[in-house]
N, CA, C and O atoms as CSV, one atom per row, in Angstrom:
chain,resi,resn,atom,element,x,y,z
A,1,UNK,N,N,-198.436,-123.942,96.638
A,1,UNK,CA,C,-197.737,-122.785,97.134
A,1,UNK,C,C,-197.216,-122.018,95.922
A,1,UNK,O,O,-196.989,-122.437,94.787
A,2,UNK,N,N,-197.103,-120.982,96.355
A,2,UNK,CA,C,-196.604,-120.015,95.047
A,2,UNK,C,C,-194.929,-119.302,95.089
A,2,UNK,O,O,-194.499,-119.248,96.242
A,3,UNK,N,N,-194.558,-119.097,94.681
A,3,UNK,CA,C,-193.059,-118.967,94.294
A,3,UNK,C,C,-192.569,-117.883,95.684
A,3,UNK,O,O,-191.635,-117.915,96.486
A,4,UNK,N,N,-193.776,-116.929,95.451
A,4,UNK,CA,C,-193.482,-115.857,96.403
A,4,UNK,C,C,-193.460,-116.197,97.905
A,4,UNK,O,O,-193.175,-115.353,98.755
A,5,UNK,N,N,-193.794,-117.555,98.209
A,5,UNK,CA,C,-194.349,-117.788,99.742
A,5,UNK,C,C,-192.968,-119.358,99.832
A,5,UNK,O,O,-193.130,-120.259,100.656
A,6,UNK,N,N,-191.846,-119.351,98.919
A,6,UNK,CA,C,-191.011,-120.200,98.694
A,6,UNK,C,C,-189.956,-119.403,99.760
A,6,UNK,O,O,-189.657,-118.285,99.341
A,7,UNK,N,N,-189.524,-119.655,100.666
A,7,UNK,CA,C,-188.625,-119.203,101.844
A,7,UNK,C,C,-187.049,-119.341,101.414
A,7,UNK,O,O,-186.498,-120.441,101.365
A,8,UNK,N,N,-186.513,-118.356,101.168
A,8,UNK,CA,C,-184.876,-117.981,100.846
A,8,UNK,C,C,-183.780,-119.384,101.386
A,8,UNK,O,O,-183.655,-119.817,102.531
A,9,UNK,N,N,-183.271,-119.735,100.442
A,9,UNK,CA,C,-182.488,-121.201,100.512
A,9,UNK,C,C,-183.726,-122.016,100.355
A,9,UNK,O,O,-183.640,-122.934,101.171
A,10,UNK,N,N,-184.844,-122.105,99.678
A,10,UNK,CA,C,-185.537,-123.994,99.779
A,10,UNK,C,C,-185.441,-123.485,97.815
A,10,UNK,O,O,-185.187,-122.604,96.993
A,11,UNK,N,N,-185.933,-125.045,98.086
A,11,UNK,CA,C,-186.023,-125.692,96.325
A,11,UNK,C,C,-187.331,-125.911,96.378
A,11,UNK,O,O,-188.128,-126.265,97.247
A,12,UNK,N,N,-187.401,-125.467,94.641
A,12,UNK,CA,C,-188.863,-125.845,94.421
A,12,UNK,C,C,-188.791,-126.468,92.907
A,12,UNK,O,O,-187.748,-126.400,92.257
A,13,UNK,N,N,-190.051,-127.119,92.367
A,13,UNK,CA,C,-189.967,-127.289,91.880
A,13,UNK,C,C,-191.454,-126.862,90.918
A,13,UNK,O,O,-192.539,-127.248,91.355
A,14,UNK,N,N,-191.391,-126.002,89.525
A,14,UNK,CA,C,-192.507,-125.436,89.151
A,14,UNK,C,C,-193.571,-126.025,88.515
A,14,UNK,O,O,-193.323,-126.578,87.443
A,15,UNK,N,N,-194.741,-126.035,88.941
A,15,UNK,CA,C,-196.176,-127.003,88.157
A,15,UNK,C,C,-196.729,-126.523,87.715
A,15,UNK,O,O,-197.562,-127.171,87.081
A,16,UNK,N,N,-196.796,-125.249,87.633
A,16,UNK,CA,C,-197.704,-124.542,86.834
A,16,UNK,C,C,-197.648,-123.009,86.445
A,16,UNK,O,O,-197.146,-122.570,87.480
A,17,UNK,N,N,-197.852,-121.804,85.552
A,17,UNK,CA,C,-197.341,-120.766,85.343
A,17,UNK,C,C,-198.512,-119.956,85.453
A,17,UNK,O,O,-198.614,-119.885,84.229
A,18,UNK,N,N,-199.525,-119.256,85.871
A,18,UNK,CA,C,-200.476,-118.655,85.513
A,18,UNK,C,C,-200.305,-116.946,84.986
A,18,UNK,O,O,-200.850,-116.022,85.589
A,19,UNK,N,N,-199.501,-116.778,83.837
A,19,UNK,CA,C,-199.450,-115.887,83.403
A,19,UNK,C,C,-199.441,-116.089,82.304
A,19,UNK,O,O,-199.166,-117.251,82.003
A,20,UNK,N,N,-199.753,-115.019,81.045
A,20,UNK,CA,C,-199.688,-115.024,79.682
A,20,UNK,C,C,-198.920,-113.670,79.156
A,20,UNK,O,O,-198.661,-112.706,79.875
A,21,UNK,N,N,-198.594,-113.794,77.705
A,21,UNK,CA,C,-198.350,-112.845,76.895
A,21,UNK,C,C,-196.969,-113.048,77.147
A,21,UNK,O,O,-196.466,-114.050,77.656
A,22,UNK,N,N,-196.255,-111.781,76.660
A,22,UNK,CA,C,-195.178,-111.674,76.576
A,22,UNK,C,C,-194.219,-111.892,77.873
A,22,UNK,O,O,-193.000,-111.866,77.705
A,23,UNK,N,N,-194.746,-112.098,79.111
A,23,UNK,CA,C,-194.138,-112.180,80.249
A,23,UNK,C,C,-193.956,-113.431,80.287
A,23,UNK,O,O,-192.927,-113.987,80.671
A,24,UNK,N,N,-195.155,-114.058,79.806
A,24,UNK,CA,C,-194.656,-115.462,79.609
A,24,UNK,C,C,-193.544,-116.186,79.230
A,24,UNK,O,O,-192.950,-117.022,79.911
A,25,UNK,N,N,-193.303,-115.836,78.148
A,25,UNK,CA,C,-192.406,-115.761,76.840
A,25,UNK,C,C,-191.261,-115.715,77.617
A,25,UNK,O,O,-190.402,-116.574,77.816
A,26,UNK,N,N,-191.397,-114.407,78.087
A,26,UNK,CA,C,-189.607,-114.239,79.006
A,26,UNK,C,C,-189.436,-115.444,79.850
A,26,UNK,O,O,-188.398,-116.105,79.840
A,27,UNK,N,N,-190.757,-115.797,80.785
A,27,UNK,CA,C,-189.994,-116.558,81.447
A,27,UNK,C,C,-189.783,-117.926,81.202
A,27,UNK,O,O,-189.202,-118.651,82.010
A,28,UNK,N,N,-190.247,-118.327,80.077
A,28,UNK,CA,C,-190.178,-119.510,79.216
A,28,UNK,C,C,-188.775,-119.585,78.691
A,28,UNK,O,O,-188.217,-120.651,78.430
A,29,UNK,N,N,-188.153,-118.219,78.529
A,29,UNK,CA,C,-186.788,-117.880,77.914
A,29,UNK,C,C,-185.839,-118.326,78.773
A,29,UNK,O,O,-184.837,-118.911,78.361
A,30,UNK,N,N,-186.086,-118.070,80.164
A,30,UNK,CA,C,-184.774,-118.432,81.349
A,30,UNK,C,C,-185.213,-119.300,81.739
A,30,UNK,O,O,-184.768,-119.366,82.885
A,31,UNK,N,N,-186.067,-120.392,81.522
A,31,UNK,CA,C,-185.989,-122.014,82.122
A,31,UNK,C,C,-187.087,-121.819,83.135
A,31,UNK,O,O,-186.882,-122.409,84.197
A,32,UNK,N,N,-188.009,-121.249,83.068
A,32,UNK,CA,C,-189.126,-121.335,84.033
A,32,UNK,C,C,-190.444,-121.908,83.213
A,32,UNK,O,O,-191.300,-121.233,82.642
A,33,UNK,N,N,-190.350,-123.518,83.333
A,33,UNK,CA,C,-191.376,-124.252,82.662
A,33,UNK,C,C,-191.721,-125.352,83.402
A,33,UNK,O,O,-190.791,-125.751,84.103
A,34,UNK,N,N,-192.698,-125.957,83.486
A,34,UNK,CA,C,-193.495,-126.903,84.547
A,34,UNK,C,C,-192.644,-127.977,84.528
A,34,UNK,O,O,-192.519,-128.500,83.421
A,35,UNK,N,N,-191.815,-128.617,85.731
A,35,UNK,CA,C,-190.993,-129.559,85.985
A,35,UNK,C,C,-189.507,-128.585,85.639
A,35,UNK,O,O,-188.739,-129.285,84.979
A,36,UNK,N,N,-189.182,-127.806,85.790
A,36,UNK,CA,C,-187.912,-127.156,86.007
A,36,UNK,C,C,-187.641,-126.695,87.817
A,36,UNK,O,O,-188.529,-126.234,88.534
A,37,UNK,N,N,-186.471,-126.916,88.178
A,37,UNK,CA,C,-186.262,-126.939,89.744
A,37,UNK,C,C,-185.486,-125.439,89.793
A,37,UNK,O,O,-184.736,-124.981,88.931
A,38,UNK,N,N,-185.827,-124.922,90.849
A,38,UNK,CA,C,-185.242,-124.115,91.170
A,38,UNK,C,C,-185.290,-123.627,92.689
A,38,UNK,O,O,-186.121,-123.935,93.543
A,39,UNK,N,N,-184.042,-122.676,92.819
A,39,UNK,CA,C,-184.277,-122.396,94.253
A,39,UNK,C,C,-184.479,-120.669,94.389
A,39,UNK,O,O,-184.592,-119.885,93.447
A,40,UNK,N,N,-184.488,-120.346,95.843
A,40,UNK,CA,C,-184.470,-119.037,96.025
A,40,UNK,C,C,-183.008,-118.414,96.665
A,40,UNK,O,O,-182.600,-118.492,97.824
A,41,UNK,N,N,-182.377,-117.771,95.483
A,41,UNK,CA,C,-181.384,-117.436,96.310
A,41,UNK,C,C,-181.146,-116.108,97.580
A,41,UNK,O,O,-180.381,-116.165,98.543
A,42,UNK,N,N,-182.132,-114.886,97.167
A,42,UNK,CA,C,-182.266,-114.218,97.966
A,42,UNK,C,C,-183.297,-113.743,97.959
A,42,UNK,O,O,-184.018,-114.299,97.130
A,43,UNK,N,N,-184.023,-112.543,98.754
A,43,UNK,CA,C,-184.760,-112.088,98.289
A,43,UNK,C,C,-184.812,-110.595,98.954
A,43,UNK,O,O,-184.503,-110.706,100.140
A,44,UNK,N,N,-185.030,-109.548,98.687
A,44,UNK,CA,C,-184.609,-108.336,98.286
A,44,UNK,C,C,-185.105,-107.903,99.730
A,44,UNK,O,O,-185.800,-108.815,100.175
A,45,UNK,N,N,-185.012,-106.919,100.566
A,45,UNK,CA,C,-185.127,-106.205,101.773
A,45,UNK,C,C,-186.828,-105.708,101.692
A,45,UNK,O,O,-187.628,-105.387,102.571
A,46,UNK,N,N,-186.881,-105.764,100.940
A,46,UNK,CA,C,-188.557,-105.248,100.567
A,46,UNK,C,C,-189.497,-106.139,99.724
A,46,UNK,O,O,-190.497,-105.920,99.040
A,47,UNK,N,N,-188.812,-107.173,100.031
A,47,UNK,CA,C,-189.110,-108.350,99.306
A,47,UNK,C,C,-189.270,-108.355,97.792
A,47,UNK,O,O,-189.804,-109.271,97.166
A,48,UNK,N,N,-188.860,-107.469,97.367
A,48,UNK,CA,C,-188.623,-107.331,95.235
A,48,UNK,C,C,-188.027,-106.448,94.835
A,48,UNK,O,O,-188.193,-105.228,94.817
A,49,UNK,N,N,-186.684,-107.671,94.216
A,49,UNK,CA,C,-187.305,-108.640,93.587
A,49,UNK,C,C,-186.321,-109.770,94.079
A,49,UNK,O,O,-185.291,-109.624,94.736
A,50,UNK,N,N,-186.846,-110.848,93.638
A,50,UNK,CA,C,-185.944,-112.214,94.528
A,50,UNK,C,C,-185.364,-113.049,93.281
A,50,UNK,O,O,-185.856,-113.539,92.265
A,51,UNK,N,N,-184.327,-112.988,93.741
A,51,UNK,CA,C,-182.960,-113.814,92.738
A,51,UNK,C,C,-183.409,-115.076,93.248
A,51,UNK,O,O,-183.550,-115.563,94.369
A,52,UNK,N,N,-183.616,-115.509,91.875
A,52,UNK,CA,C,-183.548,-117.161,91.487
A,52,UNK,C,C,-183.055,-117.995,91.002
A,52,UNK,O,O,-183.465,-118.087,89.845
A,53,UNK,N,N,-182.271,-118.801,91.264
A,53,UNK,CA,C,-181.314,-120.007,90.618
A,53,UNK,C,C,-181.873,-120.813,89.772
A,53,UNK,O,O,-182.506,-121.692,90.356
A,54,UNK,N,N,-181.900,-120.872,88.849
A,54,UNK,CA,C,-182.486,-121.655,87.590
A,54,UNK,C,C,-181.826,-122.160,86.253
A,54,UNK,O,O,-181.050,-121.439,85.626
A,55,UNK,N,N,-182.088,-123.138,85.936
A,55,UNK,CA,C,-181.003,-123.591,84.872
A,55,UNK,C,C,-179.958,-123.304,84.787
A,55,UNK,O,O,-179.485,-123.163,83.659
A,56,UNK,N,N,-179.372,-123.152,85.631
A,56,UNK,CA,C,-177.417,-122.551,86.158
A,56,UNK,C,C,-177.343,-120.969,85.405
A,56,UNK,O,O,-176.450,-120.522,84.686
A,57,UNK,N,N,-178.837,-120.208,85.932
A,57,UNK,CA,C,-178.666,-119.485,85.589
A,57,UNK,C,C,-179.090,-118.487,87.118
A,57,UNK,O,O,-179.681,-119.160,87.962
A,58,UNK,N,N,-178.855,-117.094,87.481
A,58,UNK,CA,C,-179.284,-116.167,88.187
A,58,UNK,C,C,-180.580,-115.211,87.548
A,58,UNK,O,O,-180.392,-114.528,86.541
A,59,UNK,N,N,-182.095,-115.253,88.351
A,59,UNK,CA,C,-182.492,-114.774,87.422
A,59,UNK,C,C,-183.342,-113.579,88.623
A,59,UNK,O,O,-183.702,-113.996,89.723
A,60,UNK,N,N,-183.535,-112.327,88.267
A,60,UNK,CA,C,-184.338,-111.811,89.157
A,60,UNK,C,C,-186.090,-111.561,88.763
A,60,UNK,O,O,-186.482,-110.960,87.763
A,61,UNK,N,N,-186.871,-112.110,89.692
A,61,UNK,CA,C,-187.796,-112.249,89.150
A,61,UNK,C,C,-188.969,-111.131,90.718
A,61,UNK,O,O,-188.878,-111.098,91.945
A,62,UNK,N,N,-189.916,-110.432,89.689
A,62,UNK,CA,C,-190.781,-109.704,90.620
A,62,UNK,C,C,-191.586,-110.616,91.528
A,62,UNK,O,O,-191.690,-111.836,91.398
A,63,UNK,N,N,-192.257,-109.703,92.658
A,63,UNK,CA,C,-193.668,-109.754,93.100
A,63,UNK,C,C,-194.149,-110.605,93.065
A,63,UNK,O,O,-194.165,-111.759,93.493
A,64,UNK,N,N,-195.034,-109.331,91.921
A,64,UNK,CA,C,-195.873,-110.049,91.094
A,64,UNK,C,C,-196.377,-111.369,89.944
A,64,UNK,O,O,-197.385,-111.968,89.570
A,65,UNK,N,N,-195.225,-111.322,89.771
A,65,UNK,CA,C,-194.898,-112.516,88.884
A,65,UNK,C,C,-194.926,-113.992,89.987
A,65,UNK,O,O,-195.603,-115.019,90.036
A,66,UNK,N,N,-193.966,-113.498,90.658
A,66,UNK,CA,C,-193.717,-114.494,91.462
A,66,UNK,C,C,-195.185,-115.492,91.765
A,66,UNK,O,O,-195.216,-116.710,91.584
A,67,UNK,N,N,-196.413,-114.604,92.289
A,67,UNK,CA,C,-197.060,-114.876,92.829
A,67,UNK,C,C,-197.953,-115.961,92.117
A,67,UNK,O,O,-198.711,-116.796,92.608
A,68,UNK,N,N,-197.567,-115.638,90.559
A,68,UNK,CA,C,-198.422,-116.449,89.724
A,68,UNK,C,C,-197.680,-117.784,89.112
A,68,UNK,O,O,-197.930,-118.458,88.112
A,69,UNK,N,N,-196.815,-117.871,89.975
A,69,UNK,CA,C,-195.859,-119.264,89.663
A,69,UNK,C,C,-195.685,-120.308,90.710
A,69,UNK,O,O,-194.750,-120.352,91.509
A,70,UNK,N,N,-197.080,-121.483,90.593
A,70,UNK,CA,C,-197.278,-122.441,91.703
A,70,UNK,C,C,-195.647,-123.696,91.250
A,70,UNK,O,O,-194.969,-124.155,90.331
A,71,UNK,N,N,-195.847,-123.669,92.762
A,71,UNK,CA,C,-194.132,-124.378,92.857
A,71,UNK,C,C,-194.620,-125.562,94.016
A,71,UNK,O,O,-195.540,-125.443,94.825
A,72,UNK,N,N,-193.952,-126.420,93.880
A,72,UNK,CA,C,-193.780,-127.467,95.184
A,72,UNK,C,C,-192.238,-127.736,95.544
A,72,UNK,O,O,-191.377,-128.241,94.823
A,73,UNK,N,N,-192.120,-127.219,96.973
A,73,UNK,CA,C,-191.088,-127.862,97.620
A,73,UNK,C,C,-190.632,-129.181,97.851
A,73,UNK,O,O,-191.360,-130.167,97.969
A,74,UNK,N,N,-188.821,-129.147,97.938
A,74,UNK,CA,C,-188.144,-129.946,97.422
A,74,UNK,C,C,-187.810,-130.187,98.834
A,74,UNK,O,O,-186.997,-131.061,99.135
């Protein structure tokens, strides 16, 4: 399952990132790396972008992005 199809309040936990370059980078920066848990705290009326709880941090993350970040529920 992918980050984007992760339903507002569940936990996940991330296995894999399929993005590169500098987007990467960022999200390597706020704790989004394979075996890091996180949840969904909201997600936006139009669905982007959706606040994510991660490393006791708040992070808002797109779409698109989202879509390329396989997660397994907790």
């Amino acid at each position: 399952m992918t980050l984007d199809e992760l339903e507002q309040g569940k936990k996940g936990i991330i296995e894999d990132i399929e993005i590169s370059g500098m987007t990467l980078q960022r999200l390597i920066s706020l704790g989004f790396t394979p075996g890091a848990e996180l949840s969904v705290v909201r997600k936006a009326p139009l669905l982007d972008p959706f606040d994510i709880s991660i490393c006791g941090s708040l992070v808002a993350v797109r779409k698109d992005e989202a879509k390329k970040i396989i997660v397994k529920e907790v």
